[in-house]
VEXVO-260506 format. One line per field, with one value per atom (N, C-alpha, C, CB): x, y, z; residue in three letters; residue number from 1. Coordinates in steps of 0.2 Angstrom, whole numbers, plus 5000, padded with zeros to 4 digits. Glycine has a CB too. Layout:
BEGIN
c1: c(X_...)
c2: c(Y_...)
c3: c(Z_...)
type: c(ALA_...)
seq: c(NUM_...)
This chain:
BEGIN
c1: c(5004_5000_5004_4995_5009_5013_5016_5019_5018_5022_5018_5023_5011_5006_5005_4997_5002_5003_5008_5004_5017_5021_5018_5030_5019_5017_5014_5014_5009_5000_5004_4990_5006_5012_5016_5017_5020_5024_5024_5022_5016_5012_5009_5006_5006_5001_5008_4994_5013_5018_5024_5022_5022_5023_5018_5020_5013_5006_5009_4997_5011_5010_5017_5010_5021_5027_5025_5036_5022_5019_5017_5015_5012_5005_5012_4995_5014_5021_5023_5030_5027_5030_5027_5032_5022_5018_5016_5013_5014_5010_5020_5006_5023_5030_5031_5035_5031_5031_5026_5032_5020_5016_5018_5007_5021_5021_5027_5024_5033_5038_5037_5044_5032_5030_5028_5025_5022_5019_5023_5014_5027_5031_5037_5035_5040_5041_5039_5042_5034_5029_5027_5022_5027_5026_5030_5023_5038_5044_5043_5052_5042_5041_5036_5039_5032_5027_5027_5019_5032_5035_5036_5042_5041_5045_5036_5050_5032_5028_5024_5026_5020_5018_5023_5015_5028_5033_5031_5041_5033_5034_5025_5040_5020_5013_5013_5006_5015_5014_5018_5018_5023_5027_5022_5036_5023_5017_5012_5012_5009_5001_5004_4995_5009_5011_5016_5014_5018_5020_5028_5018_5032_5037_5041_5037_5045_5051_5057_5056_5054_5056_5058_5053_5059_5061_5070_5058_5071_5075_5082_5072_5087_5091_5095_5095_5097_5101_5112_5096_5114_5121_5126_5123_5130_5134_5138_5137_5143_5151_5157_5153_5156_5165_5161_5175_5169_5166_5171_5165_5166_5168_5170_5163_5169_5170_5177_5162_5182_5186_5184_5191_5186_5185_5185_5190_5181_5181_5183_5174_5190_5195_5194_5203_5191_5190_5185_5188_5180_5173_5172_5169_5169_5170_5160_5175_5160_5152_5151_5148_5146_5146_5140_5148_5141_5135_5134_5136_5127_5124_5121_5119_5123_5120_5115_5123_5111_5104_5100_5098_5098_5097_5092_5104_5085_5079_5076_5076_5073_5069_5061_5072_5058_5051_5047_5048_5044_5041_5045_5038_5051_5056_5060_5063_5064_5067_5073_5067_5075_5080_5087_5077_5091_5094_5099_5101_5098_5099_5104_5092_5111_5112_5119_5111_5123_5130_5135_5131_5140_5147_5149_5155_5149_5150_5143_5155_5141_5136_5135_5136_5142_5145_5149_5148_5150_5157_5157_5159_5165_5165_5168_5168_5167_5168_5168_5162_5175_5175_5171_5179_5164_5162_5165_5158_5162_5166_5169_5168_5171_5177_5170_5183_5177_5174_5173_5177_5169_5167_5164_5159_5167_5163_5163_5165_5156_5152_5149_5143_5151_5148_5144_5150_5137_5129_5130_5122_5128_5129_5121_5134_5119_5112_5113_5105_5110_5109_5100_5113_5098_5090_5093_5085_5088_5087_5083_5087_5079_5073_5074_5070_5070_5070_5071_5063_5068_5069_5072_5061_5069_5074_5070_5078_5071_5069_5072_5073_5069_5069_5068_5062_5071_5069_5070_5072_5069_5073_5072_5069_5080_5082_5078_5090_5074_5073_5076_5064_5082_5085_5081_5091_5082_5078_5083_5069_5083_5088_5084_5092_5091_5089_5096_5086_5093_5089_5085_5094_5080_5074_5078_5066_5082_5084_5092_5086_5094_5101_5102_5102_5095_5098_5097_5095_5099_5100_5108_5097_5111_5119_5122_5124_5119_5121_5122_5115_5127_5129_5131_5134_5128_5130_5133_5126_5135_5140_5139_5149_5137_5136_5134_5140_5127_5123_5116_5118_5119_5114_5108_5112_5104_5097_5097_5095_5101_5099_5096_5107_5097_5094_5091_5099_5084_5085_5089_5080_5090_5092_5090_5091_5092_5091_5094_5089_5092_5096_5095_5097_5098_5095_5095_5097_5093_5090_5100_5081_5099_5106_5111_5110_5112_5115_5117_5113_5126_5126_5130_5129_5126_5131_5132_5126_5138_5140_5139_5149_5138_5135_5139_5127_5141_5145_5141_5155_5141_5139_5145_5133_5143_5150_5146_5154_5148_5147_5151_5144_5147_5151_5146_5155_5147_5143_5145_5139_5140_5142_5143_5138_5149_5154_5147_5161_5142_5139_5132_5136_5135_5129_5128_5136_5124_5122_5130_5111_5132_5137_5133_5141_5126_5124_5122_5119_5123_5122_5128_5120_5131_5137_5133_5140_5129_5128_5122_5123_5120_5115_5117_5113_5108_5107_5107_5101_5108_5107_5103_5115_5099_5094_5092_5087_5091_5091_5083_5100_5079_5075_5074_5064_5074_5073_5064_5080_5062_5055_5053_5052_5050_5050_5047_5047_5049_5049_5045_5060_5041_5041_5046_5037_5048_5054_5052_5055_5058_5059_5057_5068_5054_5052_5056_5047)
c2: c(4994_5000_5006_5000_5006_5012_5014_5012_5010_5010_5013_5003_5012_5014_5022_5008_5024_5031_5035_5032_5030_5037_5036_5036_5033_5033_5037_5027_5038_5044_5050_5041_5051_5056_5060_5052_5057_5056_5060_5052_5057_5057_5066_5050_5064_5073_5078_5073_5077_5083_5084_5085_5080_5077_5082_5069_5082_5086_5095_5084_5094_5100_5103_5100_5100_5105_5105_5102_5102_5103_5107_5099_5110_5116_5122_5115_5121_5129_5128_5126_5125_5125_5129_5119_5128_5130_5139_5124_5137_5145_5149_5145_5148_5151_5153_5146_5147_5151_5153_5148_5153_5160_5167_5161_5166_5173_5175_5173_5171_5174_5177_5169_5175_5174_5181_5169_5181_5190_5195_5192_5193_5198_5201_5196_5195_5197_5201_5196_5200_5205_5210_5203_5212_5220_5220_5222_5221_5225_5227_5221_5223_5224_5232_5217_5231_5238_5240_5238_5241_5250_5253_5251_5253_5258_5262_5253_5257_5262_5265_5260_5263_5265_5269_5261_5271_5276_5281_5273_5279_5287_5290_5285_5285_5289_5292_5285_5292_5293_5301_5287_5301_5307_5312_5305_5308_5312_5317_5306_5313_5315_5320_5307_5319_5323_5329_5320_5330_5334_5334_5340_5330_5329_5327_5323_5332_5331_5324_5338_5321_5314_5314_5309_5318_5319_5316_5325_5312_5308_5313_5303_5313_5319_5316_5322_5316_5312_5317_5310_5314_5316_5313_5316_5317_5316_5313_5323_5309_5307_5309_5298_5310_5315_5314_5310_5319_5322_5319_5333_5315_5312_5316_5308_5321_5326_5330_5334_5332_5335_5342_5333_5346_5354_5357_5358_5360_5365_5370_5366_5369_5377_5383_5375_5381_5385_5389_5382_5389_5392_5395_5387_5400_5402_5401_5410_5401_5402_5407_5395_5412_5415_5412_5422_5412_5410_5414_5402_5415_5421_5416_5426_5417_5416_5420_5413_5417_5419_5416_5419_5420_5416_5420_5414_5417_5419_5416_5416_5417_5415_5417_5418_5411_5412_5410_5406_5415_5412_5411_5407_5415_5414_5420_5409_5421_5425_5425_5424_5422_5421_5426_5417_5425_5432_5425_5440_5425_5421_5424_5419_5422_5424_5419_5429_5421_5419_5424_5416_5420_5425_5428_5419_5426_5428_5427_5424_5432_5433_5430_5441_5432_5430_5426_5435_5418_5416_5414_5411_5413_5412_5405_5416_5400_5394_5390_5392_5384_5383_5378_5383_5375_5370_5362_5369_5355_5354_5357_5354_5360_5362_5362_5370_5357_5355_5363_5349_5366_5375_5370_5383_5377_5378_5383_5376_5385_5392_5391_5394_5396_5396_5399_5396_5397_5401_5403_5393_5409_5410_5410_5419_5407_5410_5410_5405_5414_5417_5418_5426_5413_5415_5419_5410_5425_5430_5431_5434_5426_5424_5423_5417_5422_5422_5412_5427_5409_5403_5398_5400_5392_5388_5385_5382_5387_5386_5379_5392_5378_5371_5373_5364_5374_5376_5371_5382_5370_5366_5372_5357_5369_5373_5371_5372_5374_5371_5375_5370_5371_5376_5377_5373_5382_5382_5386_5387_5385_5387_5391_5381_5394_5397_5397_5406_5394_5395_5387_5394_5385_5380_5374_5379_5372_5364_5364_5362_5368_5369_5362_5376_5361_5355_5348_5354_5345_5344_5341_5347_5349_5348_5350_5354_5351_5354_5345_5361_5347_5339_5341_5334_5341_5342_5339_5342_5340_5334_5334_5335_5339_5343_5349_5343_5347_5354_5351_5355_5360_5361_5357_5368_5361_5358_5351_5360_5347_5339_5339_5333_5342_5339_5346_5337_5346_5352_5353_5354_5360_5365_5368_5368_5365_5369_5373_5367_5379_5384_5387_5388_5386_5389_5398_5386_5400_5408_5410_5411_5415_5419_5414_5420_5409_5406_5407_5402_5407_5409_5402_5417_5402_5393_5396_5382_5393_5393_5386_5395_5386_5381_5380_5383_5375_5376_5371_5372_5373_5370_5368_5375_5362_5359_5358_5351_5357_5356_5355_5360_5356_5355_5356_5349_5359_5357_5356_5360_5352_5347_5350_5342_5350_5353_5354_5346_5347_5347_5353_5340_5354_5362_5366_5369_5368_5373_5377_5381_5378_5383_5392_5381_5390_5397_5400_5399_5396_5398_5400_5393_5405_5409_5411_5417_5412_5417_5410_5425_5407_5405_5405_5399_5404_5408_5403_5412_5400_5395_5401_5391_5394_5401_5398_5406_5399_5393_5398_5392_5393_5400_5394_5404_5396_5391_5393_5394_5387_5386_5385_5381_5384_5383_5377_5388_5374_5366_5365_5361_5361_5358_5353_5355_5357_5355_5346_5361_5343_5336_5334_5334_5328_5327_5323_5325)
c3: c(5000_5000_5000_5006_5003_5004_4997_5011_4993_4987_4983_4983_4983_4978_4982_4978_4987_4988_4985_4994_4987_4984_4978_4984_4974_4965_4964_4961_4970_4969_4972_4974_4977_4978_4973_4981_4971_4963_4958_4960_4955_4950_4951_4950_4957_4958_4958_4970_4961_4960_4955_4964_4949_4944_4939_4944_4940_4937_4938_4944_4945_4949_4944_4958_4945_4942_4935_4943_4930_4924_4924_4923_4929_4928_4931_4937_4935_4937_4928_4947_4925_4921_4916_4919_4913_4910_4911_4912_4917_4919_4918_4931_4919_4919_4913_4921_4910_4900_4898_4893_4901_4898_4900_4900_4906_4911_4906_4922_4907_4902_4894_4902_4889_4885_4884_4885_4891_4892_4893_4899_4897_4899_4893_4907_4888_4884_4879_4882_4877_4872_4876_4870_4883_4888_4888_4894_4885_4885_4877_4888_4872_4865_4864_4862_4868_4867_4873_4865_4876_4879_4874_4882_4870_4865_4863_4856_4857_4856_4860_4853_4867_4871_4875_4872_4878_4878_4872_4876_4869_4864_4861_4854_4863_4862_4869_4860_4876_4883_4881_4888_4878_4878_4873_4876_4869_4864_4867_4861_4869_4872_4879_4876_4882_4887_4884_4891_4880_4877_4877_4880_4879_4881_4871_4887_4873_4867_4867_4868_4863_4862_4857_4862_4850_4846_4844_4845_4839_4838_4834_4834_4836_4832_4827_4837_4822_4820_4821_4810_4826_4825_4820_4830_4819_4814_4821_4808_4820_4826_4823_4827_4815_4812_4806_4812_4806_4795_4791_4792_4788_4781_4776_4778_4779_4770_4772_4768_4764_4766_4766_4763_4768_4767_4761_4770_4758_4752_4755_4749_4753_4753_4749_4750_4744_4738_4740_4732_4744_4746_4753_4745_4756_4762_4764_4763_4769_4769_4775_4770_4777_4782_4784_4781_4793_4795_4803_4796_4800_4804_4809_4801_4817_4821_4826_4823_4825_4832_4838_4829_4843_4849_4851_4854_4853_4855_4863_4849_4867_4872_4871_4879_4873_4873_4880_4868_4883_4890_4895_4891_4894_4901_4902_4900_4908_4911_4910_4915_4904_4902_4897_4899_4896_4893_4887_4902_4882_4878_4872_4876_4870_4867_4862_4870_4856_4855_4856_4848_4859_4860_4853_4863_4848_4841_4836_4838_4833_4829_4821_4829_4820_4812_4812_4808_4809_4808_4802_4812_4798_4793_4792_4791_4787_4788_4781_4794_4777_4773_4774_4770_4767_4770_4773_4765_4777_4778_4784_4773_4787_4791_4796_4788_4804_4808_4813_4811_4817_4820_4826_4815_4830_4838_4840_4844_4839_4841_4850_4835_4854_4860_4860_4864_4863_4866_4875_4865_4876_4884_4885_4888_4891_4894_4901_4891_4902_4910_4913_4911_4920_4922_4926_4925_4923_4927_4932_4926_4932_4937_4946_4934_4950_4956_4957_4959_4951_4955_4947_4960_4949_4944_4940_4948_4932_4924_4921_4918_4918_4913_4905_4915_4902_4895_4888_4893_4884_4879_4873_4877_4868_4863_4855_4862_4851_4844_4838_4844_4838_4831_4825_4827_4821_4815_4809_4816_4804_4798_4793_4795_4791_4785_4780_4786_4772_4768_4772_4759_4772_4774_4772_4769_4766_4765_4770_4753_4774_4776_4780_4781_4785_4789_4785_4797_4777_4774_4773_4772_4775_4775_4781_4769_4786_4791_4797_4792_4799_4804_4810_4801_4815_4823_4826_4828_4829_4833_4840_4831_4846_4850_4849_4852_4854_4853_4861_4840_4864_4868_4867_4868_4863_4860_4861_4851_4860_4861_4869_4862_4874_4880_4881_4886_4887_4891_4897_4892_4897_4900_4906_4896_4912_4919_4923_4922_4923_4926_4932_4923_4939_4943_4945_4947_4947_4948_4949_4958_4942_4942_4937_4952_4937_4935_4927_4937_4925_4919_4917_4917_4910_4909_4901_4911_4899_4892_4888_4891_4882_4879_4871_4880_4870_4863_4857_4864_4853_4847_4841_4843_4841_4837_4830_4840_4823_4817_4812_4816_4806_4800_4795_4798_4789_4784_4779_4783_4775_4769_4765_4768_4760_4753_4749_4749_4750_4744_4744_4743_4747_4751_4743_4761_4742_4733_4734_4733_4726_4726_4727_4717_4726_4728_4734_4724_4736_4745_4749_4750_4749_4753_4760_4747_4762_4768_4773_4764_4778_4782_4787_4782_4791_4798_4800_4799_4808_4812_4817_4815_4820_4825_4830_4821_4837_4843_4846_4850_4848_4852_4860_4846_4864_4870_4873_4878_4873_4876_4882_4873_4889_4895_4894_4898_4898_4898_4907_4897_4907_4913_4918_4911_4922_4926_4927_4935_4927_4926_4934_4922_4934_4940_4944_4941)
type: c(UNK_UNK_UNK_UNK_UNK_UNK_UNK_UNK_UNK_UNK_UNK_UNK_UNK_UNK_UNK_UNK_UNK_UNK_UNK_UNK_UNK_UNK_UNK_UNK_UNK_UNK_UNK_UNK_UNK_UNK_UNK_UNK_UNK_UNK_UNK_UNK_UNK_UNK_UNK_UNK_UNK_UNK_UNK_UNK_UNK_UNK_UNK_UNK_UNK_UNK_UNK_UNK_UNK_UNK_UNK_UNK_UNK_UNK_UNK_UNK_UNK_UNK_UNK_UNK_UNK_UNK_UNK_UNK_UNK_UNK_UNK_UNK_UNK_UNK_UNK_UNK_UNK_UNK_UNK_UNK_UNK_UNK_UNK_UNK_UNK_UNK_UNK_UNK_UNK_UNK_UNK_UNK_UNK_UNK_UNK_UNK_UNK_UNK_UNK_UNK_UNK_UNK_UNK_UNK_UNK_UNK_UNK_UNK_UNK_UNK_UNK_UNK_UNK_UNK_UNK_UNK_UNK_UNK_UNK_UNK_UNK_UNK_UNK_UNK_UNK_UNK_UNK_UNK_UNK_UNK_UNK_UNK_UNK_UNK_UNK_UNK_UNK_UNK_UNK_UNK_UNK_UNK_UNK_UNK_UNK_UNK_UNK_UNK_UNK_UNK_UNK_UNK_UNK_UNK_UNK_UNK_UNK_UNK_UNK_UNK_UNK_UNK_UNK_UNK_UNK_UNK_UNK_UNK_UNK_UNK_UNK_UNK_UNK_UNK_UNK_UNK_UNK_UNK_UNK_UNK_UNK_UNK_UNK_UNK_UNK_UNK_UNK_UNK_UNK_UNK_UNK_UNK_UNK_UNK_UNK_UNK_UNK_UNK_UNK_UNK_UNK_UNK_UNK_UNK_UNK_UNK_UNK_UNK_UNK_UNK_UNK_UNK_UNK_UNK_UNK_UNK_UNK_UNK_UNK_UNK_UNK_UNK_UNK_UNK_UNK_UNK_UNK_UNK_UNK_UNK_UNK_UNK_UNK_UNK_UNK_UNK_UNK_UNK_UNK_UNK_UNK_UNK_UNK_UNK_UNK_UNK_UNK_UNK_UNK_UNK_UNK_UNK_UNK_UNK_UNK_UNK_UNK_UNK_UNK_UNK_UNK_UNK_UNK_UNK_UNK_UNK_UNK_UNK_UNK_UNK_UNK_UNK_UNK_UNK_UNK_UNK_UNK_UNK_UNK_UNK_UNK_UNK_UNK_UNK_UNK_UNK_UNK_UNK_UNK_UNK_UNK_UNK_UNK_UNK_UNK_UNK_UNK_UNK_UNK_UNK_UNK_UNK_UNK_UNK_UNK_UNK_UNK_UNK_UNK_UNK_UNK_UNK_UNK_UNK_UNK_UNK_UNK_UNK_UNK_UNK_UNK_UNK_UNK_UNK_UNK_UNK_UNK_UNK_UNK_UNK_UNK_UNK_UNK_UNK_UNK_UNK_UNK_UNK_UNK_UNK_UNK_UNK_UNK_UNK_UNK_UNK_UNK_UNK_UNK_UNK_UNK_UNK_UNK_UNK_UNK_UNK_UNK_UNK_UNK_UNK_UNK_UNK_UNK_UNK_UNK_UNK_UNK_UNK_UNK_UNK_UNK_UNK_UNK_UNK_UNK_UNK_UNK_UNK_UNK_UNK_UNK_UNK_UNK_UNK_UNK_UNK_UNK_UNK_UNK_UNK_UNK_UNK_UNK_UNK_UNK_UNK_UNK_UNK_UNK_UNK_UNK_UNK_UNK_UNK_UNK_UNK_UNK_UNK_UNK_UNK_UNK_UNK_UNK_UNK_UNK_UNK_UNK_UNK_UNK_UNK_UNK_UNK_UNK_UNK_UNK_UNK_UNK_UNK_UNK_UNK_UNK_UNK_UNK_UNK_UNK_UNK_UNK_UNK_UNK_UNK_UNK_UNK_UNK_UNK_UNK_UNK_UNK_UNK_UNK_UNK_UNK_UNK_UNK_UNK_UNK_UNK_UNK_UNK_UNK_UNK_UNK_UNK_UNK_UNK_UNK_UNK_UNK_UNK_UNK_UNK_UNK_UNK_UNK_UNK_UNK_UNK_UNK_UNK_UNK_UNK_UNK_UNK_UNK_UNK_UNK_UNK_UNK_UNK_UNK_UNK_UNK_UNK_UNK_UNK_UNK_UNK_UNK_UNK_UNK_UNK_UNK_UNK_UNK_UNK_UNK_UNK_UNK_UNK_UNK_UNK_UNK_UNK_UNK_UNK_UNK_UNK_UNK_UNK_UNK_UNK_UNK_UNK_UNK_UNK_UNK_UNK_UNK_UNK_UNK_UNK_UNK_UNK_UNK_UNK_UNK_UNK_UNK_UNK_UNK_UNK_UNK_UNK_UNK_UNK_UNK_UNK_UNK_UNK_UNK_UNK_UNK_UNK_UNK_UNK_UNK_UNK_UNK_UNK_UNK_UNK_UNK_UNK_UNK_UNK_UNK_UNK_UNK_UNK_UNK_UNK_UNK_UNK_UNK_UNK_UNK_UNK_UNK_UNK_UNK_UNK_UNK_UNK_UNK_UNK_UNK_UNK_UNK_UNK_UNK_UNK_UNK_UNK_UNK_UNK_UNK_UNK_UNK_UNK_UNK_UNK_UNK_UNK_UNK_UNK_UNK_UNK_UNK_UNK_UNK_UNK_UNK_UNK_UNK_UNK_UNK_UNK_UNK_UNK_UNK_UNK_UNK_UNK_UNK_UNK_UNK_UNK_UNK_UNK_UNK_UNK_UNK_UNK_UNK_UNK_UNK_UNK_UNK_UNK_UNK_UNK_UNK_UNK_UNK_UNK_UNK_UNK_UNK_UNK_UNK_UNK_UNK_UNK_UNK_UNK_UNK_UNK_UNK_UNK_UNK_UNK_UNK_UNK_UNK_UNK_UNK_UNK_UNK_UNK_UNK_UNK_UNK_UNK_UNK_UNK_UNK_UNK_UNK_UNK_UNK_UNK_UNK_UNK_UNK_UNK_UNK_UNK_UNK_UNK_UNK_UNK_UNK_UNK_UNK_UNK_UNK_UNK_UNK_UNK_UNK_UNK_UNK_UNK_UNK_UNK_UNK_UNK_UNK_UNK_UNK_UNK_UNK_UNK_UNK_UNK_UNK_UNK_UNK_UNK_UNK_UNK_UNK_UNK_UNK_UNK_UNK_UNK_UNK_UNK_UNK_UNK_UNK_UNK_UNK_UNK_UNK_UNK)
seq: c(1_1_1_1_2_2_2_2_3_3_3_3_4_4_4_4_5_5_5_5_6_6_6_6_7_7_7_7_8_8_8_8_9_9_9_9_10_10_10_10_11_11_11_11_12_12_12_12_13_13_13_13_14_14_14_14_15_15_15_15_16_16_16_16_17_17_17_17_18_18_18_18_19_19_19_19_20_20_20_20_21_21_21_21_22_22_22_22_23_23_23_23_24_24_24_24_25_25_25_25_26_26_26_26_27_27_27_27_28_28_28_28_29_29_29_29_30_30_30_30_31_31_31_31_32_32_32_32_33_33_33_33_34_34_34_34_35_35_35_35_36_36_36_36_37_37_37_37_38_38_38_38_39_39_39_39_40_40_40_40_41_41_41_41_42_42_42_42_43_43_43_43_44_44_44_44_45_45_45_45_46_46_46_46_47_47_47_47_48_48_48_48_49_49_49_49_50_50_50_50_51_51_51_51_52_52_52_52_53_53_53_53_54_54_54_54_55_55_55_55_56_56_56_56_57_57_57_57_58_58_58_58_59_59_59_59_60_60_60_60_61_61_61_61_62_62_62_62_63_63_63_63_64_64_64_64_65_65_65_65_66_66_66_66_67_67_67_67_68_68_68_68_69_69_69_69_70_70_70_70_71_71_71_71_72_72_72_72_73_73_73_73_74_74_74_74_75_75_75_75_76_76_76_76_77_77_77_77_78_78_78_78_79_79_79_79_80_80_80_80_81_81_81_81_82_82_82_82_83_83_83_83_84_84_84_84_85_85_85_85_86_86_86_86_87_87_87_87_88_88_88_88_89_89_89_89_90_90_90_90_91_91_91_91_92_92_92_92_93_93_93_93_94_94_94_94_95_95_95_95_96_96_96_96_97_97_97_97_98_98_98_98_99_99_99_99_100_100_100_100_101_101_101_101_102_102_102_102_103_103_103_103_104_104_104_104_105_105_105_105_106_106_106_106_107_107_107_107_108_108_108_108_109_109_109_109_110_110_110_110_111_111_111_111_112_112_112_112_113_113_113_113_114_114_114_114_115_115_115_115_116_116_116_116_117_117_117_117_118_118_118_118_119_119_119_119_120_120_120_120_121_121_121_121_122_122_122_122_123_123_123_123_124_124_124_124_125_125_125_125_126_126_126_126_127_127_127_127_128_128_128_128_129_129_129_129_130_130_130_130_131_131_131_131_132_132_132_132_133_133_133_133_134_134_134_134_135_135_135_135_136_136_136_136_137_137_137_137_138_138_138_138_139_139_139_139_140_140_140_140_141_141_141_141_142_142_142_142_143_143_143_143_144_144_144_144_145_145_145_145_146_146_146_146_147_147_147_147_148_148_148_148_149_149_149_149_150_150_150_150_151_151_151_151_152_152_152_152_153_153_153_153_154_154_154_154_155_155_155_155_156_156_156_156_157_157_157_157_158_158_158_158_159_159_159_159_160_160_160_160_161_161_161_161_162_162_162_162_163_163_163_163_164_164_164_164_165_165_165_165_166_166_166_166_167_167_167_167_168_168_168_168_169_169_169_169_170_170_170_170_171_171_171_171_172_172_172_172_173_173_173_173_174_174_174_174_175_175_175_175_176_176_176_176_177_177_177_177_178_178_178_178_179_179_179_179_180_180_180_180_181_181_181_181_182_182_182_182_183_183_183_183_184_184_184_184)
């Protein structure tokens, strides 16, 4: 008699680690397909909340050699929107052959009583420029927080591409900073 119990003993946790096995690879199963739709549910969450998720494309080095033969001037600009902010570049005008790796520095100072969160959205002129234009470092990738008084320098690195129109000698790079909801 006792032989036949273990066997039924056995048998039932036999069953039992069957039914755990089972339930285990559905859970793992689920839990793999709920990491798979984060990403897109992430980025509709940021969506709908307003948050800047936007995908930047950087350049890491420049493939191109310099066009010696050609100079380009490039006007820079620096704007604030809805802040306390005093926004500006150390140099206004640079001159630059295409190709050839530049670093321009941006200063901003809050002149506010307490502490800002802003993010940068560049915009160009002629319209097709960020076409040839390749960052490498730039503010504008992250936001920006500054506390009340604080002055921080900021450098933009680049290059732009040889293949840039031979009739475009002169573009604007232009930064304008937006008030952001301070990060929690």
């Amino acid at each position: 008699m006792k032989i036949s119990n273990q066997q039924a003993a056995t048998g039932s946790w036999g069953e039992v680690n069957k039914m755990i096995r089972k339930k285990l690879l559905i859970f793992t199963v689920v839990m793999f397909g709920f990491g798979y739709a984060l990403v897109p549910m992430y980025e509709k969450f940021c969506e709908v909340a307003g948050i800047n998720n936007q995908r930047i494309p950087v350049a890491t080095d420049n493939a191109f050699a310099a066009d010696m033969s050609r100079i380009i001037a490039i006007e820079l600009d620096a704007n604030v929107r809805g802040m306390h902010w005093k926004f500006k570049p150390l140099q206004s005008k640079v001159q630059i052959h295409p190709g050839e790796l530049v670093e321009v520095m941006y200063e901003i100072k809050n002149e506010s009583d307490h502490e800002i969160t802003g993010q940068a959205i560049p915009s160009y002129s002629p319209r097709n420029l960020d076409q040839y234009l390749r960052k490498i470092e730039c503010f504008c990738f992250t936001q920006q927080t500054l506390k009340p008084g604080e002055v921080r320098q900021m450098p933009v690195k680049f290059f732009i591409n040889p293949e840039l129109p031979a009739d475009i000698d002169t573009v604007t790079i232009s930064y304008t900073f937006f008030a952001q909801a301070a990060n929690s």
